[in-house]
N, C-alpha and C positions, 0 to 999 in steps of 0.2 A: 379656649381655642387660641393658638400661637400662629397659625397657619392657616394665611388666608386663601389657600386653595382647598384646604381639608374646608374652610365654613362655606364656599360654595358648593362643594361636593357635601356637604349635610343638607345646605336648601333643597338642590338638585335631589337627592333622596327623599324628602320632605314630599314633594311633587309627584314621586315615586309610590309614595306611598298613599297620596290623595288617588292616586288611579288618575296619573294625566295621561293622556297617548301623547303631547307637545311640553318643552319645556326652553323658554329663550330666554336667553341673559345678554343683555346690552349692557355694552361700555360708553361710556360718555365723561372722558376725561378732561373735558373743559368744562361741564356741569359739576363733574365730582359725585357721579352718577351711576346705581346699576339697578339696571333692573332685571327682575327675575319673573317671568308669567309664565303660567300652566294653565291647561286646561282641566284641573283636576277638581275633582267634588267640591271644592270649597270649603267656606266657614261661615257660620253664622256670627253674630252679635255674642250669642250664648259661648258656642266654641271658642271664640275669641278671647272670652274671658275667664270659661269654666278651662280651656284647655290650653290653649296657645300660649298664654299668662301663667300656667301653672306650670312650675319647673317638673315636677313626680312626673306627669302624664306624657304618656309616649301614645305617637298612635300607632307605635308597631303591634300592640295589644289587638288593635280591632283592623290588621291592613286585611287586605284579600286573602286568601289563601293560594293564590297562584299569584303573590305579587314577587317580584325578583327584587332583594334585597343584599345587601351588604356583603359582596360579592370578593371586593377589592378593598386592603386598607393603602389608600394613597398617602403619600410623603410620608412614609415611617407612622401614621395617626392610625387612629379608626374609632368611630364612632360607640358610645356605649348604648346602654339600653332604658334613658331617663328621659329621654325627651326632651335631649339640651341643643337640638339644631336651631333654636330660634337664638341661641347667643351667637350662633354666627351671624348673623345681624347686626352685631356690637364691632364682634372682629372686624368688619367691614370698613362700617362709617358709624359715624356718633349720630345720625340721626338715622331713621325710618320712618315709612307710611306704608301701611299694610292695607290692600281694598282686596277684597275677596266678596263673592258671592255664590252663595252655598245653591245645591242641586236643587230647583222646587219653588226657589225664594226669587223677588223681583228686585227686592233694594240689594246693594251694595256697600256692606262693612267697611270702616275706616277705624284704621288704628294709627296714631301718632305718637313716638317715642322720639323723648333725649335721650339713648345713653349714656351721656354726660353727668347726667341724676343720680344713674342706679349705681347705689353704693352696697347694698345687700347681699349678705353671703348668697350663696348658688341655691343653697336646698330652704330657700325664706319663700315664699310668695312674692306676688306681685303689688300688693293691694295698697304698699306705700310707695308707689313708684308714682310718677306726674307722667300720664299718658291722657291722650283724649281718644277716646273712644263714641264713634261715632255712626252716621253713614255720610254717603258719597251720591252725588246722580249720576256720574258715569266712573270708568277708571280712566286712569291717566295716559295721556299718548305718548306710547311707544313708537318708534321711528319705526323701527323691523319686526316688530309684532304685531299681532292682532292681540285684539283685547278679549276675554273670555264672552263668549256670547251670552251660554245659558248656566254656567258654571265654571269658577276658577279663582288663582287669587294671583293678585300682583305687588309682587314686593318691592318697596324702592327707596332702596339704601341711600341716603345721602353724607354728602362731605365723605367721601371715602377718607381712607389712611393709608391707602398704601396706592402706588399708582400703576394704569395698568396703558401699557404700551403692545405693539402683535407681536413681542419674544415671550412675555406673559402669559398673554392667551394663548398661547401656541403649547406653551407647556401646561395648560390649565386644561387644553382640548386635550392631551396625552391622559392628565390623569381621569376626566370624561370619561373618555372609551373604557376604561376600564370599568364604571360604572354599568356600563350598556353590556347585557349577558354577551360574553365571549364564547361560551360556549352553544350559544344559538338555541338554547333549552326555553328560555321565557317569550312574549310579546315584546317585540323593540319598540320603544319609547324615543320620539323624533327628541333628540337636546342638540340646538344651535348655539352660537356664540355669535357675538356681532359689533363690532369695535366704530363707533361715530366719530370721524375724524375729517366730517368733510366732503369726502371722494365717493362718489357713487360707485367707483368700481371695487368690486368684492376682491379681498385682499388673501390669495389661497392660504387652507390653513387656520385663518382668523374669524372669517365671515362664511356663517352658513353650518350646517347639517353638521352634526360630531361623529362620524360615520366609525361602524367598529367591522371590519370587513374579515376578522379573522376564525366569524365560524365558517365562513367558505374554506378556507384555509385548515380548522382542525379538521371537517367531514371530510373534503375533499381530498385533501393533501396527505395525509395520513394514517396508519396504521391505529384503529381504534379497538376498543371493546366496550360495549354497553350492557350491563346486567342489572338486573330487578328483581330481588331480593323479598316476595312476597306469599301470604298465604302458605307458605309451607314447601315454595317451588323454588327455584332458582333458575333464571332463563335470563341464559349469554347470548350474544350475538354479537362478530367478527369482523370488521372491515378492514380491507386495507386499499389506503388511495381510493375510495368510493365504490369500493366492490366488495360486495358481501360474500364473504369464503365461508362462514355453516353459523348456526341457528343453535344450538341447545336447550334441554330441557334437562334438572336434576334436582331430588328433594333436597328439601333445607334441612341439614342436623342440627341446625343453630336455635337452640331451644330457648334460649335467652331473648332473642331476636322474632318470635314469635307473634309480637304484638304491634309491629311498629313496618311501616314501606322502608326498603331501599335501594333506590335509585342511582347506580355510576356510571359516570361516562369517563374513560382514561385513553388519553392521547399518547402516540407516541411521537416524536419530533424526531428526524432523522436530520442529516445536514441541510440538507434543502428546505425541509420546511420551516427550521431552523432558524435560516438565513432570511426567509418569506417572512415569517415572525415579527423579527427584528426589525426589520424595514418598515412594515404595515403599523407596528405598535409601538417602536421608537423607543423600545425597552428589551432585553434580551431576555429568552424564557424563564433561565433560573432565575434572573430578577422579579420576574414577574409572579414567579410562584410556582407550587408543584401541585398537589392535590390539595384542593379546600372542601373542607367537611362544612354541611348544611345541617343546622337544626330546624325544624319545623320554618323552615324559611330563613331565618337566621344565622349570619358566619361563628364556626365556633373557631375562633385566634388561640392558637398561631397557628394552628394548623395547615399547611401550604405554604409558606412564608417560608423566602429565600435560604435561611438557616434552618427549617424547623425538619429536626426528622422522627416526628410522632411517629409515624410506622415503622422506622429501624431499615429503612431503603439503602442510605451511606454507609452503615455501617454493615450491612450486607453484602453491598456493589467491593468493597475495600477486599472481600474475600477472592474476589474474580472477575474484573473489567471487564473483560470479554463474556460473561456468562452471567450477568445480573443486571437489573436496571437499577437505576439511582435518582433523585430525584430531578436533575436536570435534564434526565432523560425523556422523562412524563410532564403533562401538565393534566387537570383535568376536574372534577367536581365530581362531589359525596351527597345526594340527600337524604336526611330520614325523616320522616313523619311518624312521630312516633308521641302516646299520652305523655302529659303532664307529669314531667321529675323523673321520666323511665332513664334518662339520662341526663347527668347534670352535672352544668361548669362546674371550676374551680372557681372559688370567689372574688378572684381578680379578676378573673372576668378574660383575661390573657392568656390564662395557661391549659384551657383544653379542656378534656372532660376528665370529669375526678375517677380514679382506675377503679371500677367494681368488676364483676361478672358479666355485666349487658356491653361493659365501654371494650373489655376485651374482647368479646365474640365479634361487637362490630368492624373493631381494628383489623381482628384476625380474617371475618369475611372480605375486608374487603381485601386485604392482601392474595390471599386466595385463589378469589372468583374473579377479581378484577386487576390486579398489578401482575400479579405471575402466570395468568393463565395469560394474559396479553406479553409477558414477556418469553413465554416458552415458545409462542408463536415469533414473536421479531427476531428471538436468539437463534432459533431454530432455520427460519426462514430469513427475512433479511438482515440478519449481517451476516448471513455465509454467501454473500453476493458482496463483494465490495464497491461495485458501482451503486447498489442500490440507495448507498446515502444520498448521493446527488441528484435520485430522482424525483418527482412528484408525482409520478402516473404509477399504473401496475404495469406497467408492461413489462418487467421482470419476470413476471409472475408466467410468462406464456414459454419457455423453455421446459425439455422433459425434466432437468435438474430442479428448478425449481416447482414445477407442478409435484417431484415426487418428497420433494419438503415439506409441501401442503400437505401430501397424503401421509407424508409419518406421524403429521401431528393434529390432523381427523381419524387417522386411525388409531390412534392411540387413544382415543375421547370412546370411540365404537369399541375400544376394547374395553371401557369402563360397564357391568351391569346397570350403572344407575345411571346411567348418562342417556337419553334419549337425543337421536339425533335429528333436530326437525327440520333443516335445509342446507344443504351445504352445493358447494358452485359447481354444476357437474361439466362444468368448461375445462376443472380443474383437476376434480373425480373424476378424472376418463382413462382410456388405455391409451398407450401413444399407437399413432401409425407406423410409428419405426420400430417395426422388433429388436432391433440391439438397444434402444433405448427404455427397455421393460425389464424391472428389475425383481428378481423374486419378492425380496419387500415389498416394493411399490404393489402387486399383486396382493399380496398376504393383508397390505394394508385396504385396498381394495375392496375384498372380500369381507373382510371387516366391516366396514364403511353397508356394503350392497345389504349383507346380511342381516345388520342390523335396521336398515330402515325397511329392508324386503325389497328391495329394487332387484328385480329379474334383467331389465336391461340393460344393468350394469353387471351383473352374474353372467349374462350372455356373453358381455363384451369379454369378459374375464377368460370364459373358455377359450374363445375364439383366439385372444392371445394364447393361451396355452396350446393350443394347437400349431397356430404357426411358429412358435418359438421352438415346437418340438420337431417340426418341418424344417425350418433352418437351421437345429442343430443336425439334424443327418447331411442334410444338403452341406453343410462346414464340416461333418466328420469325414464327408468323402471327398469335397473338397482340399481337406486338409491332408489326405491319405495320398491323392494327386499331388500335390504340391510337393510334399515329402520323397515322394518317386523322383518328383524333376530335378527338387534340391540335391537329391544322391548324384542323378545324373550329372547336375553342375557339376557336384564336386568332381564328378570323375574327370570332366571335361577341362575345368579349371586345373586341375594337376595337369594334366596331358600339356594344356599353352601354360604353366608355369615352368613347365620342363622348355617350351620353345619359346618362354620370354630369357631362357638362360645365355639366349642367341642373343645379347645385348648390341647396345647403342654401336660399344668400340669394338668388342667381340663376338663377333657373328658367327653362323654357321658356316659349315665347309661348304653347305650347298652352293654360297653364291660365289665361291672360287670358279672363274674365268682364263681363259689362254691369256690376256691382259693382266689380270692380276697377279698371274704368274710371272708374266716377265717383267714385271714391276719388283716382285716378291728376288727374284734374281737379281735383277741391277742393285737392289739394294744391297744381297749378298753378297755381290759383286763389289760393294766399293766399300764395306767393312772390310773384306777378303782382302784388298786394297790396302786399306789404312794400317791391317793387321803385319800384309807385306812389307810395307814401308816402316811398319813398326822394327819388325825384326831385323830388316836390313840396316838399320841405322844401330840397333843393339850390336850385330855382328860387327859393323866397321868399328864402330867404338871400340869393342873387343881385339880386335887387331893390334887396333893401335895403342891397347892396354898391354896387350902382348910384347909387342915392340919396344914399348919403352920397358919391359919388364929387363930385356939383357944390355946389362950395364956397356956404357959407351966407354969410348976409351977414353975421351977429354974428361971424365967427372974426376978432377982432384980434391976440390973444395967439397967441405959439408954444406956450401948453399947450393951448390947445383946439386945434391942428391935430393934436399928440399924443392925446389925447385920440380924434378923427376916427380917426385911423388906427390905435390900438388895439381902435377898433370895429369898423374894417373887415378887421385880423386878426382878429378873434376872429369873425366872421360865416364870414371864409374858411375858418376852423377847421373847423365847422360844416358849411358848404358840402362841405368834402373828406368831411367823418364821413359826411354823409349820400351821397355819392359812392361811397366806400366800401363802405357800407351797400346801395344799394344793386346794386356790383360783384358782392357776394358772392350777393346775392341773386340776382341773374343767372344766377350760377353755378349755384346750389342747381336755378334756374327747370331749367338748362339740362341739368343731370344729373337731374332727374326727369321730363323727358321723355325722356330717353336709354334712360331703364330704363323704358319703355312696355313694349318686346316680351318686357322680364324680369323679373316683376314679384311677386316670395314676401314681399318686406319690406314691414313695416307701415307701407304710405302713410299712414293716418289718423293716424298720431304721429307720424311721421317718424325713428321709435326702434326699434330691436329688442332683444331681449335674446340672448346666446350667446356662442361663441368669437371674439372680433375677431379673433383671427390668423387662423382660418378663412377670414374675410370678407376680409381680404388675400389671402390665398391664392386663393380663388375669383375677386375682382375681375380680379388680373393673369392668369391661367388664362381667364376667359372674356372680359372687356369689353374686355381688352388688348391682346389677340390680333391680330397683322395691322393696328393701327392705324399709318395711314402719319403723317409727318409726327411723332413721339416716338422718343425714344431704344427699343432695346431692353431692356425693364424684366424683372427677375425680382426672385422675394421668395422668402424661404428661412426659415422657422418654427421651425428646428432642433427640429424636437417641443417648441415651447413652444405652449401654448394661456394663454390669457386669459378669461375668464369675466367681462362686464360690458353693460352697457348704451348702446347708440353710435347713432349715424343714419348708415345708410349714405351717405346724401348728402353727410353732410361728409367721409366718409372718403374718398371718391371723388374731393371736392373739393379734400381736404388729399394724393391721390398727382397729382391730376394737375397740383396747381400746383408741385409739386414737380418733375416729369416736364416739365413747361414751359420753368421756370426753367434743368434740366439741357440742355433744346434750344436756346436760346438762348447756355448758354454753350460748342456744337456738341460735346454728349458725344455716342457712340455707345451707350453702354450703360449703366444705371443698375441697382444692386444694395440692395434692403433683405434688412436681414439681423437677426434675433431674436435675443435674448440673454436668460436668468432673472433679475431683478436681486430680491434679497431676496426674500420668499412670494409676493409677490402683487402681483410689477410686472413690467411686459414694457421692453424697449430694441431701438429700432430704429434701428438706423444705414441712414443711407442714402449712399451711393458714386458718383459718376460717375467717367468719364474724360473732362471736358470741359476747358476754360481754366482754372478756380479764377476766383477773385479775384483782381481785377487792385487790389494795396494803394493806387496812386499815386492811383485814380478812385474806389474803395468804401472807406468806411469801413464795417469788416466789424460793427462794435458797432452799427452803425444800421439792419440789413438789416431785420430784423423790425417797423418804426415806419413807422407806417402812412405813403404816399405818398414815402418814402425810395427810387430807385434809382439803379442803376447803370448803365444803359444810357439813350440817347435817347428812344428810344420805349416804355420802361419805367411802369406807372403806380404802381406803390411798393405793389401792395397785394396782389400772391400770397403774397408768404410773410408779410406783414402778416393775410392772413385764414388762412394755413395757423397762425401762434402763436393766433391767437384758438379756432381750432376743436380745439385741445389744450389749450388752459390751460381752454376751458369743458368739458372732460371729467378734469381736474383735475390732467392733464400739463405737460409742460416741454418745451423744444425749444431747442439750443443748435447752436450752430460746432461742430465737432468737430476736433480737430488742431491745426495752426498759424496756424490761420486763414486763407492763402492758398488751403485749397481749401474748393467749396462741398458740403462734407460735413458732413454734422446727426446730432445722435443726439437721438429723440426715445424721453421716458419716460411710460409711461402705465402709470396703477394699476389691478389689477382690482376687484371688490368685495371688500367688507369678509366675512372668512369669519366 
C-alpha cells in the first residue's frame, strides 16, 4: 500500500465485511492516533491468529451473501482478493493494538504489533514476527465512539506517518461515500469521521456521519431502467424522474446465461442531475465511473472506470451524438450471481473477464436489455425537448408532444410478439382532450398498447376519439368551404378598394373637386398664364430690338462698332431664348395644372406640399401614368426609401415627363427610376431606358443640360435644361450616369434638415 487513504478504505471494507451496521475512525493528531471501531462480528484469539495473521486468507471467501462490496476503486487503487487489508495498518503508523471480541465470547482479544520488525516478503506468514497476543478487560476509550458491547473490533494505529489535518479528512470523507452503495441497492452502513483537536464543536465535513445522498438523486432525479435477467425471463421496468412509464415481460434467448441471476440498474444523467452529482459527490460522473460489473458480490476492474469502454459505448456514440449514449452519459451497476468459474477474470486481476461464450452473451445482454433500450427511450423522448436537460422532475412529460413520445416507444414494445406488456402509466397511455392534438400514430400506437394488454377502456377511449376527430373533420370541411366563400368575396372586395386606394395621398379623386378648389385650380392657372405672358412679352421686345439693330446705322465706319452691333444683338438673343425658355416651362407647369383638374389633394394655392416625395413618384406613375399612349413604359421602385421634404408636384411631374420624353425620342420601350439611401437624409434616383444612348459623333454629352443645347433637329434644347433647373432649385444635382454613351441620370435630392 502507497496510499494512505486507499488503507483506510481496506479497514473500512474489512468492517464491511465483518457485517458491522457502524464504522468510526478517530483522528488524534497530537496522540499520533487513529482509531477504527465496528460493530461487526469480531475475532477470536483463533481468527486472530489462524486468519488475520495469515496473508492467503481473505474473508471475502465466507462474507454474506448480500454484503456490498468493492464497489469503487479510490485514488487510482483497488483492492485485490488476498486478504492484505491488515497491511494498511503498516501504511498507517509503525505500531498497532488490535482488541476485538467475537459474537458469543465474553473476553476480549488483544493483539500488539511493531511494524518496524516485520521484515518478510508479503506471501511468508506471520509466525516470526514479535507480536503479543493476548486478551484485554475492556477496549480502549474512544472519545466519539462507543466501544463494541456484545461484538466488534477496535483497531488503533499508533505513531502514524503521515498527518492528518480537516483538508485530509474532507478528502478521505469523498472517497468514503463512494464506498457506501451509491446506488441505494444494499443496507447503508453508518461510517463517521471524527478529528480530536480540542474544540467540541463539530467541524462540517470532518465530524460526524459520511452520508452518500446520491441514491435520492439517481431514483429520483433521473431517467432509469432496471431489468433482471432470470430463469428464462427477462423483465424491464422504466422510470423517469421517479415515475414508472411501463413494466415488461420477455423470454431470455441467452442460452449461455441460463444458469446464473442478472440484476442492472442504468442511470441516465441529464444536465441537471449532472450538475446535482457533482456537488453532492465532489467528483464529476465520468470521473466517477460508468457501468461497474458485479461478480458474485465482487467488482470485476476496469470495468466502469473513467477510460474503460468494455461495452464499445464511445466507440459507438462517435457514430452519432445526438442518437447514442456514451459512457458519460450513464452511470450505473451490473450483478451476476452466477456458479463457480461460469465466468472468469483475466489473471491480473484488472483486465475483465476473459472473452468466451458466457462473457459475450453477458456483454451483449446487457447492452440490449439495459443501455439501449434505456437509450431508445431518452433519444426518443427526452432530448427531443431541449429544456428537458435542466430538469429534474417529469413534468415534461405532461404535454400532448411529449405524452405521444412515450407512446411511439410503448407502442413499439406492444408491437413486439414476445414482449408482454405488464404496466405502463395510463396518465400517459391516454387520448388527449384536445382533438387536434391526436395524431393518427399516437392512435395506431394506442391500440397497440390497449390490445395487447386487453384494456377495453383504453379501446373505448380510442373510439370515442375517432369519432370526434371525424366530427371535427366535417365540422372544418364546411367550415373551410365557408371561409373559402368569404376569402373569394374579399378578394373581390379588396380589388374594388385597391381600385379606390388609386385615389392616393397627393392624387385623389375627381369626387372631392369643390367650387373652392376650382377657383384655386384657376388662380393657379391664372398666374402661370401670367408668367407665360410676361415670358413672351419680354421674348417679343427683345425681338424688336434685335430687329432694329439688324438695319445698319449710318455712323458705323469702324469694324468695332459693327462688333460692337453684333454683341448687342447676341446678347439681346440671349435674352430672347431665356425668356423663351422661361416661358416653355411655364407652359409646361400651365399644362400639368390643368391635367390635375380631375385630381386635385395638392396645395394649388402654393403650388408646394409637404410629405414623402418618393410617395408622390410612386403615386404619379401608379395613377397619371397609367395607359398613357405615346411614352415609353415607366415604372419607379422606392426600395422602401421615403424622403420627408417639401416639393411642388408640378415640377415633379414636369421633371418625369421630360424625362419620359426625351427617353421616346430616343425610341426606348421602357424607362425604370429606381431609389437608392445615400447618407441620412438624401435620396438617389437613377433613371434607365432601353432606347439609342447618345449618339457621341452628334451630342456633346457635357452640354445636354444648357439651356437650348440639342441633339436632335426638331429638339428645342430646353427639357432636361428645365428638368436641371427644377432640381438644383430644390437643392439637388442631376448628372450622366455611366459612360456617357447612354442617356441614363442619376439624380440627388436632400430631405430636410432633421
Amino acid at each position: 500500500m502507497t496510499n494512505e487513504f486507499v488503507a483506510i478504505f481496506e479497514l473500512v471494507k474489512n468492517s464491511f465485511d465483518a457485517g458491522a451496521t457502524r464504522v468510526d475512525i478517530e483522528f488524534d493528531p497530537d496522540e499520533k492516533t487513529i482509531a477504527i471501531v465496528d460493530d461487526g462480528r469480531g475475532m477470536s484469539r483463533s481468527d486472530i491468529r489462524d486468519k488475520w495473521l495469515f496473508v492467503a486468507y481473505s474473508e471475502k471467501a465466507v462474507a454474506a451473501p448480500d454484503t456490498y462490496r468493492d464497489k469503487i476503486r479510490p485514488s487510482g487503487q483497488f483492492a485485490g482478493s488476498k486478504g492484505i487489508g491488515r497491511f494498511a495498518c503498516d501504511t498507517l503508523g509503525s505500531g498497532l493494538e488490535l482488541y476485538s471480541r467475537a459474537d458469543g465470547e465474553n473476553s476480549i482479544s488483544k493483539l500488539e504489533v511493531d511494524w518496524t520488525r516485520f521484515e518478510k516478503d508479503s506471501s511468508e506468514e506471520f509466525q516470526d514476527v514479535d507480536v503479543a497476543l493476548g486478551t484485554a478487560e475492556s477496549f480502549p476509550k474512544i472519545l466519539n465512539a462507543e466501544a463494541p458491547s456484545s461484538h466488534g473490533t477496535v483497531l488503533l494505529i499508533k505513531d502514524t506517518r503521515q498527518g492528518w489535518d480537516p483538508t485530509h479528512i474532507k478528502k478521505l470523507r469523498r472517497d468514503l461515500a463512494k464506498l457506501i452503495d451509491p446506488f441505494g441497492t444494499t443496507t447503508d452502513v453508518a461510517v463517521s469521521t471524527w478529528l480530536v483537536d480540542g474544540n467540541t464543536t463539530r467541524i462540517d465535513d470532518v465530524d460526524g456521519r459520511v452520508r452518500n445522498a446520491i441514491a435520492e438523486l439517481l431514483q429520483d432525479k433521473t431517467s432509469r431502467i432496471e431489468v433482471i435477467i432470470d430463469d428464462g425471463n427477462i423483465n424491464t421496468t422504466l422510470f423517469d424522474r421517479g415515475r414508472k412509464i411501463y413494466a415488461i415481460r420477455e423470454p431470455s434467448n441467452y442460452e449461455d446465461l441460463m444458469d446464473c441471476k442478472i440484476e442492472g440498474q442504468i442511470y441516465f444523467l441529464n444536465r441537471s442531475a449532472k450538475k446535482t452529482f457533482t456537488s453532492r459527490m465532489g467528483v464529476r460522473p465520468i470521473e466517477f465511473g460508468s457501468v461497474f460489473l458485479f461478480l458474485n458480490r465482487f467488482r470485476i476492474f476496469p470495468i466502469g472506470e473513467e477510460f474503460d469502454d468494455t461495452l464499445g459505448l464511445n466507440r459507438r456514440k462517435q457514430q452519432g451524438q445526438s442518437r447514442y449514449l456514451g459512457t458519460r452519459d450513464i452511470i450505473g451497476r451490473v450483478d451476476v450471481a452466477a456458479r463457480p468459474k461460469m465466468f472468469r477474470e483475466v489473471s491480473s486481476r484488472d483486465a475483465g473477464l476473459i472473452e468466451d461464450a458466457r462473457s459475450r452473451a453477458l456483454f451483449e445482454a446487457i447492452r440490449r436489455h439495459m443501455i439501449f433500450r434505456l437509450e431508445r427511450y431518452v433519444v426518443g423522448v427526452n432530448w427531443q425537448d431541449s429544456r428537458d436537460q435542466d430538469r429534474d422532475t417529469s413534468e415534461g412529460l405532461e404535454t400532448d408532444k411529449a405524452r405521444e413520445r412515450v407512446l411511439a416507444i410503448v407502442g413499439s414494445l406492444a408491437r413486439s410478439k414476445d414482449i408482454d406488456i405488464l404496466y405502463y402509466d395510463k396518465d400517459i397511455v391516454r387520448v388527449s382532450d384536445d382533438p387536434d392534438q391526436i395524431t393518427e400514430n399516437a392512435l395506431k400506437a394506442m391500440s397497440e398498447v390497449a390490445e395487447s394488454r386487453g384494456d377495453s377502456s383504453l379501446l373505448g377511449q380510442i373510439e370515442d376519439a375517432r369519432r370526434r376527430i371525424e366530427e371535427l373533420k366535417a365540422s372544418r370541411a364546411e367550415a373551410q368551404d365557408a371561409a373559402r366563400r368569404a376569402m373569394e368575396e374579399r378578394a373581390r372586395a379588396d380589388a374594388r378598394i385597391e381600385r379606390l386606394e388609386q385615389q392616393a395621398e397627393f392624387l385623389g379623386s375627381s369626387r372631392d373637386v369643390d367650387v373652392e378648389r376650382v377657383q384655386l385650380l384657376m388662380h393657379q392657372a391664372t398666374i402661370h398664364l401670367g408668367h407665360l405672358r410676361s415670358a413672351i412679352s419680354n421674348g417679343a421686345h427683345e425681338i424688336r430690338s434685335v430687329l432694329s439693330m439688324a438695319v445698319k446705322p449710318d455712323n458705323l465706319e469702324h469694324i468695332d462698332d459693327v462688333e460692337d452691333l453684333l454683341a448687342s444683338i447676341r446678347q439681346s438673343a440671349r435674352r430672347v431664348s431665356s425668356s423663351i425658355a422661361g416661358a416653355n416651362l411655364s407652359s409646361e407647369r400651365l399644362g400639368m395644372v390643368l391635367s390635375f383638374a380631375p385630381n386635385i389633394r395638392i396645395d394649388l394655392q402654393t403650388d408646394k406640399v409637404r410629405g414623402d416625395l418618393m410617395q408622390f413618384f410612386n403615386e404619379y406613375f401608379k395613377v397619371r401614368l397609367v395607359g398613357v399612349p405615346g411614352i415609353p413604359s415607366a415604372a419607379f421602385d422606392a426600395s422602401g426609401v421615403s424622403l420627408q421634404r417639401e416639393f411642388s408636384p408640378v415640377d415633379i411631374a414636369v421633371l418625369v415627363d421630360n424625362l419620359l420624353d426625351n427617353a421616346h425620342k430616343a425610341k426606348a420601350n421602357k424607362v425604370e427610376f429606381t431609389v437608392s439611401k445615400k447618407g441620412k437624409n438624401s435620396a438617389v434616383i437613377k433613371v434607365v431606358d432601353d432606347g439609342l444612348g447618345i449618339d457621341e459623333k452628334r451630342v456633346d454629352s457635357s452640354k445636354i443640360f444648357e439651356r437650348g443645347y440639342t441633339g436632335t433637329s426638331n429638339g428645342t434644347g430646353l427639357g432636361l435644361y428645365s428638368v436641371r433647373q427644377i432640381v438644383e432649385g430644390m437643392g439637388g444635382t442631376i448628372e450622366l450616369s455611366g459612360d456617357g454613351s447612354r442617356a441614363d441620370f442619376e439624380i440627388v435630392i436632400p430631405g430636410e434638415e432633421a
